[in-house]
C-alpha positions as CSV (number, residue, x, y, z in Angstrom):
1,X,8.5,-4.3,-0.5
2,X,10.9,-2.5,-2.8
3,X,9.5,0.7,-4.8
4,X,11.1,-1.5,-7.7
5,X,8.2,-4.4,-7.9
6,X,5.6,-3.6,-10.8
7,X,3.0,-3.9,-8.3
8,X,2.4,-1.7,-5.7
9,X,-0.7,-0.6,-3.1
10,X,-1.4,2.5,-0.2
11,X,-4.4,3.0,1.1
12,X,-4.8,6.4,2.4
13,X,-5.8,6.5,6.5
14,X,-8.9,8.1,7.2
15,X,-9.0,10.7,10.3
16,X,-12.6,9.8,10.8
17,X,-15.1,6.9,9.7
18,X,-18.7,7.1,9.7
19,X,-19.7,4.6,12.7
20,X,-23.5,4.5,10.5
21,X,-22.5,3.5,7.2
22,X,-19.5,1.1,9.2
23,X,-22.4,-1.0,11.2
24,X,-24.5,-1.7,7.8
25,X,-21.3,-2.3,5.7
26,X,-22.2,-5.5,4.6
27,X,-25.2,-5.1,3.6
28,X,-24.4,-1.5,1.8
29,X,-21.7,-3.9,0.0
30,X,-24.6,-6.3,-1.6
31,X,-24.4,-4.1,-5.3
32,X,-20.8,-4.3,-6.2
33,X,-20.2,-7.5,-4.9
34,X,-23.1,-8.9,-7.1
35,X,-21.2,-7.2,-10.1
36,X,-17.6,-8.6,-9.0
37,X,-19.2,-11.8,-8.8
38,X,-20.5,-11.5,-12.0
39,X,-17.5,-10.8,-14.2
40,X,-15.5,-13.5,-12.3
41,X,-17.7,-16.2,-11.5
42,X,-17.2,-19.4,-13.2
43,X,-19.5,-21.1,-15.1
44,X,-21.2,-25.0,-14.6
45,X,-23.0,-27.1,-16.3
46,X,-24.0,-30.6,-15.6
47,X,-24.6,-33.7,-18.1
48,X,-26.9,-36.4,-17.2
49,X,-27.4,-39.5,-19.6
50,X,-30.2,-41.7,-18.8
51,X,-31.4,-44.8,-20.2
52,X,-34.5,-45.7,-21.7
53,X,-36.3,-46.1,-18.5
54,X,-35.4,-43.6,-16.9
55,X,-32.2,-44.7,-14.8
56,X,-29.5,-42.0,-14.6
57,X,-26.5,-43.9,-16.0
58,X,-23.9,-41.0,-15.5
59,X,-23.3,-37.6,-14.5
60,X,-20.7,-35.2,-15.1
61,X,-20.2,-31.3,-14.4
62,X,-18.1,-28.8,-16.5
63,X,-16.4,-26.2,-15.4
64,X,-15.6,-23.0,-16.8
65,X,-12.8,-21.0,-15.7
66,X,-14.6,-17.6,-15.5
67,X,-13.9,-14.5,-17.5
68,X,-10.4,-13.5,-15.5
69,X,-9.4,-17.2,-15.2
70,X,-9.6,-17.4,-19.1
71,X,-7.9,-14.0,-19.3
72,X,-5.0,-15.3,-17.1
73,X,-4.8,-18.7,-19.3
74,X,-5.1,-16.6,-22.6
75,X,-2.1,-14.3,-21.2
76,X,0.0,-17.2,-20.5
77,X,-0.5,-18.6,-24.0
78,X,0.2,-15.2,-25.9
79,X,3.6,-14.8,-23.8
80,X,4.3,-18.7,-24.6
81,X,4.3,-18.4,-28.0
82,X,4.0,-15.0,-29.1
83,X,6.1,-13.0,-26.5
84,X,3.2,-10.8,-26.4
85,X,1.7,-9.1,-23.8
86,X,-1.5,-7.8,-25.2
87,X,-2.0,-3.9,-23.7
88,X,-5.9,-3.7,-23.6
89,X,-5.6,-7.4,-21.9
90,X,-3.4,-5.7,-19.6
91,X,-5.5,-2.5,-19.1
92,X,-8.9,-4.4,-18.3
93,X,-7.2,-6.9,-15.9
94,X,-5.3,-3.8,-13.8
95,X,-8.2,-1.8,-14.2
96,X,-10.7,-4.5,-12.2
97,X,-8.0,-5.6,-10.2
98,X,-8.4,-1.8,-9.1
99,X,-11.9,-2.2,-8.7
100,X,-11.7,-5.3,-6.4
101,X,-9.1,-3.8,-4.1
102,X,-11.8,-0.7,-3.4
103,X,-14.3,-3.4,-2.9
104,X,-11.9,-5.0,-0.4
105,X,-10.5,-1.8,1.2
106,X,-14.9,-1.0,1.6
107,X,-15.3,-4.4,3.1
108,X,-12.3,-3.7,5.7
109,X,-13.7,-0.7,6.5
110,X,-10.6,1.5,5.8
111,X,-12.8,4.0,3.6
112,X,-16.1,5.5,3.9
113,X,-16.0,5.9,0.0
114,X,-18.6,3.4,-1.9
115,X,-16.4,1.6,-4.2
116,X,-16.5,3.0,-7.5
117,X,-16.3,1.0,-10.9
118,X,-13.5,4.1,-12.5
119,X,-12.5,6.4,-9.9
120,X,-9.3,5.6,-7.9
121,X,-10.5,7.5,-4.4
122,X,-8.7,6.6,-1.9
123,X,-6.9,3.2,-3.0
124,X,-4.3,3.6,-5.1
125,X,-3.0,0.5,-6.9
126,X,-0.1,0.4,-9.4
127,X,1.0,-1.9,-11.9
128,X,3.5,-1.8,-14.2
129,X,3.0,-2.7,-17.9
130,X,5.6,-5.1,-18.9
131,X,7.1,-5.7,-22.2
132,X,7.1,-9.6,-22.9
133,X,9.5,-10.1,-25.3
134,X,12.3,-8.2,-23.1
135,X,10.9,-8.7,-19.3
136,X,9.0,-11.9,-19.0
137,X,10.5,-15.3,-19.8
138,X,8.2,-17.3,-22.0
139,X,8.0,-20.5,-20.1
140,X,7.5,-18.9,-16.7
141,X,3.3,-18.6,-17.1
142,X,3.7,-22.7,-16.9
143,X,5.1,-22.6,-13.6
144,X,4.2,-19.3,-11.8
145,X,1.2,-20.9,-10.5
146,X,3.0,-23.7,-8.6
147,X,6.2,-21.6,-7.3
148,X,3.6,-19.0,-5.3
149,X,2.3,-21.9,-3.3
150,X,4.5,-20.8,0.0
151,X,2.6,-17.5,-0.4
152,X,-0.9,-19.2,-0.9
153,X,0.0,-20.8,3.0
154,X,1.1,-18.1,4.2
155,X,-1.6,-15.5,2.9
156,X,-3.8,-18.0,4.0
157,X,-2.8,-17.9,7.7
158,X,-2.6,-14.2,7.4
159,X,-6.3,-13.4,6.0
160,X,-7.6,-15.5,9.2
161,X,-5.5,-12.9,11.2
162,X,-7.0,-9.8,9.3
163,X,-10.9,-11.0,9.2
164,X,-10.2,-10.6,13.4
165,X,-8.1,-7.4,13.2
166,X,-11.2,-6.3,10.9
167,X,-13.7,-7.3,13.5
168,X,-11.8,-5.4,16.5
169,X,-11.8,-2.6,14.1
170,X,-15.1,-2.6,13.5
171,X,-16.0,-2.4,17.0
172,X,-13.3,0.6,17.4
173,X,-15.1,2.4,14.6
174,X,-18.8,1.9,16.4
175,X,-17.3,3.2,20.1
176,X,-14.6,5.9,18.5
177,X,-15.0,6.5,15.0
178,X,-11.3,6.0,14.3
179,X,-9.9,2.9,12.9
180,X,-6.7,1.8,15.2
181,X,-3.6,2.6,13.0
182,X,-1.6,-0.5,13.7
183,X,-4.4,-2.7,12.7
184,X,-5.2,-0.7,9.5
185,X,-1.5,-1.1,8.6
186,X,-1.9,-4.5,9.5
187,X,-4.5,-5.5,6.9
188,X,-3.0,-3.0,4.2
189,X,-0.1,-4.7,4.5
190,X,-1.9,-8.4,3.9
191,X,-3.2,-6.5,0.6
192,X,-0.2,-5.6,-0.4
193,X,1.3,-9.0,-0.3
194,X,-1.9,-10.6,-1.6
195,X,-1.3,-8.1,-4.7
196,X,2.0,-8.9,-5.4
197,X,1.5,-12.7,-5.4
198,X,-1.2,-11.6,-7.8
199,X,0.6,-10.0,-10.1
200,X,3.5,-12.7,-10.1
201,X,1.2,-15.4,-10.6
202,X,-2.1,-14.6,-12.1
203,X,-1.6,-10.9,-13.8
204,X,1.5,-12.3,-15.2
205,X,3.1,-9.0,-15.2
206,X,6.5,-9.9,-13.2
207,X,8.9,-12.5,-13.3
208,X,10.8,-11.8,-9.8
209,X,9.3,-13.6,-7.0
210,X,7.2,-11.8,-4.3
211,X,9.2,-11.0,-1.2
212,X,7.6,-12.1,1.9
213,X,6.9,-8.7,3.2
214,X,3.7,-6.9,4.9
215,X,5.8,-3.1,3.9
């Protein structure tokens, strides 16, 4: 990765972990990721129309697309036809992106630092605020989605490779209390592609195409 893409991510390398705190993580995770689940879970509802006796007739279930699925849509729409990037759009969608990368970082057990909901600790995630009328091309939100589907196969194959780099680690923690460097970078590295496919195709913040990179 270049220091020139609007997204960036470091994670700084603890000398020691807590091999305590490490066994129970995920169950010490169960608060935040009730509250990331709540601000982006979807919604559902389901429709059934019966007739007079009683017979169900036909069913149907709608789906909604979740508070940062209809922030992603809105975005696309406002840079469509209004060029416009709204900032405090901008500033809530970096801000819990933030949030979710501590959550993950916790969960991969590359800090002993409980995720919290403000306070950038030891992830540090950057995104750069674009200006829409001058940096984004309007018609690019329609397509975005579909162009990052190499990276959606690859990340794919790559996440499988991190949950067992995160499982060795976990036993390295336990027996050493030191999480092996090359697999930290490893999964820091997964992250930081993950964020720049995010911020390509989702955040809507860039119009140049991740590079397929773990630096």
């Amino acid at each position: 990765m270049t220091t020139e893409y609007p997204a960036t991510l470091d994670i700084d390398y603890p000398v020691e972990l807590n091999r305590a705190t490490t066994f129970f993580r995920l169950i010490l995770a169960i608060p935040v990721l009730i509250l990331v689940t709540i601000l982006s879970a979807s919604s559902s509802s389901t429709v059934t129309v019966l007739t007079d006796t009683g017979e169900i007739v036909s069913k149907t279930t709608e789906t909604g697309a979740g508070l940062l699925g209809a922030l992603t849509i809105s975005t696309a729409l406002m840079i469509l036809f209004r060029r416009k990037y709204p900032r405090w759009w901008f500033d809530f969608a970096r801000e819990f992106t933030r949030f979710s990368y501590r959550i993950g970082a916790y969960l991969a057990l590359q800090t002993d630092l409980y995720p919290s909901t403000d306070e950038e600790q030891s992830v540090h995630l950057g995104i750069d605020y674009p200006d829409a009328a001058s940096d984004l091309n309007r018609w690019m939100p329609l397509v975005k989605w579909f162009l990052a589907i190499p990276h959606y196969v690859v990340l794919a194959i790559l996440a499988v490779g991190a949950v067992f780099a995160v499982v060795i680690a976990w036993f390295a923690i336990l027996f050493t209390g030191r999480y092996p460097r090359g697999l930290f970078d490893y999964i820091l590295g997964v992250a930081r592609w993950a964020l720049r496919v995010q911020a390509y195709a989702f955040l809507l913040v860039t119009d140049t195409y991740p590079p397929f990179s773990l630096r």
